[in-house]
C-alpha positions in Angstrom: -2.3 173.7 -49.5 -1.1 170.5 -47.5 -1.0 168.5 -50.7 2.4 166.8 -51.7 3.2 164.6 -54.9 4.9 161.0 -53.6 5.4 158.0 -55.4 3.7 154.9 -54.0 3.7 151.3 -55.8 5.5 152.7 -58.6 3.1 155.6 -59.4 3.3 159.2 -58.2 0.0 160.7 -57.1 -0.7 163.8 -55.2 -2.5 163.3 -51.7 -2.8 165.3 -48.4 -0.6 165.0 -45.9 -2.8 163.2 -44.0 -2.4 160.3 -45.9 1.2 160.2 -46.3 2.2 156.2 -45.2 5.2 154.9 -44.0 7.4 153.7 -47.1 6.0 156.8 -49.4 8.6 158.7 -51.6 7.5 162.5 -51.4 8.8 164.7 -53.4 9.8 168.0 -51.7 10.0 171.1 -52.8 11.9 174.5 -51.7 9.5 176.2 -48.8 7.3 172.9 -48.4 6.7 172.2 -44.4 7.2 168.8 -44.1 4.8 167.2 -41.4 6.7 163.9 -40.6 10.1 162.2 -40.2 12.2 161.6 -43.0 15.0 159.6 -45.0 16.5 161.7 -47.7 17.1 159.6 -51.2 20.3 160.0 -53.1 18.4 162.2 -55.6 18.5 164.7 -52.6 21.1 167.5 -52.2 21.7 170.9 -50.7 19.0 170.6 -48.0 18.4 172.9 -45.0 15.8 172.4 -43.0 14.4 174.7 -40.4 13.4 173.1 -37.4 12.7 175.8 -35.1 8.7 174.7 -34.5 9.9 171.5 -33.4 13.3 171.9 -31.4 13.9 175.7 -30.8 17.1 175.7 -32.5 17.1 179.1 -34.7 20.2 178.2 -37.5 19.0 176.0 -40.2 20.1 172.5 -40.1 21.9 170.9 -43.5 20.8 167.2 -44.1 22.6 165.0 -46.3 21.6 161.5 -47.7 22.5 157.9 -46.1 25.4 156.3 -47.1 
């Protein structure tokens, strides 16, 4: 299912990935394959990320928010 629930203008809706735009908060879930770049919020913690598909590297990768 390549759905994913983000908040746009102040509302969340559920849309494909497909039409994911910059500026969208998605709200991620544990397992989800996220198709794009992204900015972790504040509200984020305790993320690995798996980026094997993309970079080759095996170990998961920990990403924290911005400070």
């Amino acid at each position: 299912k390549n759905v994913i629930t983000v908040k746009r203008e102040g509302t969340e809706i559920e849309i494909n990935f497909d039409d994911l735009k910059c500026g969208d908060l998605a709200r991620i879930k544990t397992g989800m394959q996220i198709p794009c770049d992204a900015i972790l919020v504040p509200e984020s913690s305790g993320v690995l990320t798996d980026e094997a598909a993309m970079t080759g590297e095996s170990d998961e990768m920990k990403k924290d928010t911005p400070e």
